[in-house]
C-alpha positions in Angstrom: 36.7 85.2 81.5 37.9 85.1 78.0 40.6 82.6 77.0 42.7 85.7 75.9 42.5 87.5 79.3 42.9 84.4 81.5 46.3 83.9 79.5 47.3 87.0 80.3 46.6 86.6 84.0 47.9 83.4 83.8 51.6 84.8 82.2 51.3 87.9 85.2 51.1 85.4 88.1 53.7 83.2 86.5 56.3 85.9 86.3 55.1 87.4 89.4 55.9 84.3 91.6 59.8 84.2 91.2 60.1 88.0 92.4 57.7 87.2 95.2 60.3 84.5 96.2 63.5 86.7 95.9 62.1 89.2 97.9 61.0 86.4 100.8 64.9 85.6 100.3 66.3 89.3 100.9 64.2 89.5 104.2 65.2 86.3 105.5 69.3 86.9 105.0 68.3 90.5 106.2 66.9 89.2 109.1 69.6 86.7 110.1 70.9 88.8 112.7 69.5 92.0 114.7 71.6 94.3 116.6 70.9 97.0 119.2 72.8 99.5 120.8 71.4 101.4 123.8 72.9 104.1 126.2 72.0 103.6 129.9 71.2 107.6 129.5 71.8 110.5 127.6 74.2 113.0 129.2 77.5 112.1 130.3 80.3 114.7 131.4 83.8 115.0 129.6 86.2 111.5 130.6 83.5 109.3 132.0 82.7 105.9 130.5 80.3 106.0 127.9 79.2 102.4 128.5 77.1 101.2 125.3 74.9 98.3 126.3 75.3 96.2 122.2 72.3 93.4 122.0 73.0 90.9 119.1 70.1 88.6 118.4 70.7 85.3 116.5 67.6 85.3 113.6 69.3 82.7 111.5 67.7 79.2 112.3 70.7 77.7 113.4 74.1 78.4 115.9 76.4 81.3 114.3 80.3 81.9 115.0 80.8 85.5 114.5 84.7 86.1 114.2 87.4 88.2 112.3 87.8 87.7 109.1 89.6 88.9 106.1 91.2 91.3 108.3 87.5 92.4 108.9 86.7 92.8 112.7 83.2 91.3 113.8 81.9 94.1 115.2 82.6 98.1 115.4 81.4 101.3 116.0 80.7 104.5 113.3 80.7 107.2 115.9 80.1 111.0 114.3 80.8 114.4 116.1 78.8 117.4 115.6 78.9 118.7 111.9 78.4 115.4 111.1 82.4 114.8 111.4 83.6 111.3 111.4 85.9 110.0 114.7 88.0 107.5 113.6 89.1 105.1 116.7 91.8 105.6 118.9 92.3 101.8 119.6 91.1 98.6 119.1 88.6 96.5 121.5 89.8 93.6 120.9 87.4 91.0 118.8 87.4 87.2 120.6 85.3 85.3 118.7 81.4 84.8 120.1 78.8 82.0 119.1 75.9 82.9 119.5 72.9 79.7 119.8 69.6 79.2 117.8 67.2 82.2 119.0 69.7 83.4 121.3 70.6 87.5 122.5 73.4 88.1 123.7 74.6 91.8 125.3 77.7 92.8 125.9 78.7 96.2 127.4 81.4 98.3 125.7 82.9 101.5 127.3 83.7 103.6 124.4 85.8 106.3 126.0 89.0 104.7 125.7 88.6 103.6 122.1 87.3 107.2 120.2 87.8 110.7 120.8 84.4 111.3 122.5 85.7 113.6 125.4 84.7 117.1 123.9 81.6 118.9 124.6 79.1 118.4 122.0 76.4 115.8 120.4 77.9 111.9 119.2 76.2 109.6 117.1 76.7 106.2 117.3 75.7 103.4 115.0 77.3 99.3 115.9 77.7 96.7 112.8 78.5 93.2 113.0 80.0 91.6 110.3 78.6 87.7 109.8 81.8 86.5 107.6 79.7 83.4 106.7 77.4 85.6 104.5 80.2 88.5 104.0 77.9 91.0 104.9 76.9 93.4 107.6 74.4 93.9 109.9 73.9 97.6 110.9 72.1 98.9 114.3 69.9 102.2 114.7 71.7 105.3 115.4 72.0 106.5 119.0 72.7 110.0 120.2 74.2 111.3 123.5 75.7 114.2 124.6 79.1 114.9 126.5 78.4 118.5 129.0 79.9 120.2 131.3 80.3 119.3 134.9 80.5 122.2 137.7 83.7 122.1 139.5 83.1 122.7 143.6 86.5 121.2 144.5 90.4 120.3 143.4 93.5 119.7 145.3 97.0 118.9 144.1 99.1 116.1 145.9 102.0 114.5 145.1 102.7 110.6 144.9 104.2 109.1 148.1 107.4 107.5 147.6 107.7 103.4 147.5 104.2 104.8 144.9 105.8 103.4 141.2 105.3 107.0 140.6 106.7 108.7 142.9 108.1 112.4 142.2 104.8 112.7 140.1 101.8 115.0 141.2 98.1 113.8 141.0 95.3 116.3 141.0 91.7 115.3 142.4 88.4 117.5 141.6 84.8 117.1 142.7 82.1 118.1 140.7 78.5 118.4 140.4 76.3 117.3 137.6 72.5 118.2 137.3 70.2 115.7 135.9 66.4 116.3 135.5 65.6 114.1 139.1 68.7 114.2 140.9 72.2 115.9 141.2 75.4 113.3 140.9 78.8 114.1 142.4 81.8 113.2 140.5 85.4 112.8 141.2 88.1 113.1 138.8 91.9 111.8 139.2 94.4 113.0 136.4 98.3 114.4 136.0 97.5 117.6 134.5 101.2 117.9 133.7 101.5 115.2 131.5 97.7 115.8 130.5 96.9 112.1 131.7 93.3 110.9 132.7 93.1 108.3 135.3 89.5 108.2 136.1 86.3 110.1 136.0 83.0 108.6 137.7 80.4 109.4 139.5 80.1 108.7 143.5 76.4 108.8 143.9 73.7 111.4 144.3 74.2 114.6 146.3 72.0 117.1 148.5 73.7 120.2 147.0 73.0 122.0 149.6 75.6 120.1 151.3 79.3 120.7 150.2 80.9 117.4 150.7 83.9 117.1 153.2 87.3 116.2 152.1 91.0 114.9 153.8 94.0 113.2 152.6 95.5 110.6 154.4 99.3 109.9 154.8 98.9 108.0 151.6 97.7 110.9 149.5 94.4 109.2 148.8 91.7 111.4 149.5 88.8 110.7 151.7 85.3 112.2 150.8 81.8 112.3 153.3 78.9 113.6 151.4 75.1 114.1 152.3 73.3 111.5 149.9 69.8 112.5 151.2 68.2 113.9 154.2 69.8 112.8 156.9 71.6 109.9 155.2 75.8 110.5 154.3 77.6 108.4 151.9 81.7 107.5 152.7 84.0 107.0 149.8 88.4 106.7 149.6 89.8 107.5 146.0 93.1 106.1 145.3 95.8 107.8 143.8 94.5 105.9 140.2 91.6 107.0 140.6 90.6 103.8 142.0 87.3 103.7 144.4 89.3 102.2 147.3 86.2 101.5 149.8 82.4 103.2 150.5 80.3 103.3 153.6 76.9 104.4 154.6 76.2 106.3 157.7 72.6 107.9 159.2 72.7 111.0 160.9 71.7 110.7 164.6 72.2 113.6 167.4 75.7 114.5 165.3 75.9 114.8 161.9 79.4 112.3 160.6 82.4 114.3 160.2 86.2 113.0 158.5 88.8 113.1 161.1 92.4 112.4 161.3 93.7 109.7 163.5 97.2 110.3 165.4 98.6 107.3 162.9 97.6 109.7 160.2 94.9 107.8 159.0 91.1 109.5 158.2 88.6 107.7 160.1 84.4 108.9 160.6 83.2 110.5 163.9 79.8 110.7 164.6 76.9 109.2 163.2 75.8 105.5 163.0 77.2 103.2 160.2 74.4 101.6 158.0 76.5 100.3 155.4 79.9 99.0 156.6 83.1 99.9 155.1 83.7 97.5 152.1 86.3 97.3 149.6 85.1 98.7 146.6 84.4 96.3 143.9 84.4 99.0 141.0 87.5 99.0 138.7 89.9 101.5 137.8 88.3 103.6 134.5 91.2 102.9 132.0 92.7 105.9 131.5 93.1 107.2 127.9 97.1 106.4 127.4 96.4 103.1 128.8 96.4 99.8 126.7 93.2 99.1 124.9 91.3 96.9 126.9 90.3 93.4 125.8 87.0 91.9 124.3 83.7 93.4 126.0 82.4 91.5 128.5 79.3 89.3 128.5 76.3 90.7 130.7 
């Protein structure tokens, strides 16, 4: 090689070295900490949680404290309705600190319903960033989509609220409805004041053979009482509170009678027929916040 040409080389790798360096730099601080979001599915019907499953991994070589700072919350939510409209939030999670150990992941499940506007038919989009205050910057997730449909109603009843209630004088309406997914069809129940245009809750109570309508009755309390066929042959129990609240559930298998709700002489709703597979438990699902209710506080830790 001539001594001109390998001086030329020479100068090119020279210079060529510090931007090989800055760029190993940029992809390390980039990759200090990686954030997921995922969506247990993609349909959900109008009021029910829209749980977001948020998976933050700790890249950075050593412990991290993610916290509010600046007046900067650690982590949020850039949802988008259809026409690409921005939904600003309704109310704030609440943002406890987190530390987060060397090599770590960490998930943490976030219902969204209470916090944005993301009750109306249509297509969201939904991107998480955490904010690592120690580097002032932010670390962004991919953009999920899912879509809020209509359920078919099959069922609704007005009562009012007992006295001795907290709310007594006011009305609660309770609806069942059906949603089909591509494998199954889901019941859901729905409790809300449509007077003062209140929410309580809206979940789903299992799978449904919907062939079957499901059997309802109101006990002295108000609370209503549903049996429904779950598969062939096999019924599923469940007592909705007032709230909205899933009071208790029960399994029962279909032997020379088919289960049936009755009502007991002390006005209670008990199950004839049948044999019990699953006793009657207290429920150990919570109340759905409903949307005039405080925001709730820092999501918890899976």
């Amino acid at each position: 090689m001539q001594p001109r040409a390998f001086a030329v080389v020479y100068l090119f790798m020279k210079l060529r070295r510090p931007l090989v360096c800055l760029c190993f730099v940029a992809s390390s601080a980039v990759a200090q900490i990686q954030v997921e979001l995922k969506f247990p599915r993609l349909q959900y019907i109008a009021y029910e949680p829209v749980v977001a499953n948020l998976v933050i991994t700790n890249l950075a070589g050593r412990d991290v404290d993610l916290r509010d700072a600046g007046g900067q919350s650690w982590f949020g939510f850039e949802v988008t309705g259809s026409e690409d409209r921005s939904i600003a939030p309704i109310s704030n999670p609440g943002t406890e600190p987190l530390s987060i150990g060397v090599g770590k992941r960490v998930t943490r499940k976030i219902n969204l319903t209470p916090l944005f506007g993301v009750h109306d038919f249509g297509t969201y989009r939904v991107r998480a960033h955490i904010y690592f205050a120690d580097l002032n910057k932010f670390f962004y997730s991919q953009t999920k989509v899912f879509e809020v449909a209509d359920a078919r109603p099959i069922w609704q009843k007005t009562v009012g609220v007992p006295e001795g209630g907290g709310a007594s004088g006011n009305v609660r309406t309770y609806s069942l409805m059906t949603n089909r997914f591509p494998d199954h069809t889901s019941l859901y129940v729905r409790v809300e004041d449509k007077d003062s245009g209140i929410v309580y809750a809206t979940y789903s109570l299992g799978q449904l053979i919907a062939f079957d309508e499901p059997q309802t009755e109101f006990d002295r309390s108000n609370q209503l009482h549903v049996l429904y066929c779950a598969a062939p042959r096999a019924w599923s129990y469940a007592q909705v509170g007032l709230n909205g609240e899933l009071l208790s559930r029960a399994s029962f298998a279909e032997t020379k009678t088919r289960p049936r709700l009755v009502h007991s002489e002390d006005g209670l709703v008990k199950i004839s027929g049948g044999m019990m597979e699953a006793p009657v438990t207290q429920a150990t699902r919570e109340t759905a916040p409903k949307l005039s209710a405080r925001p709730p506080g820092a999501p918890k830790e899976n």
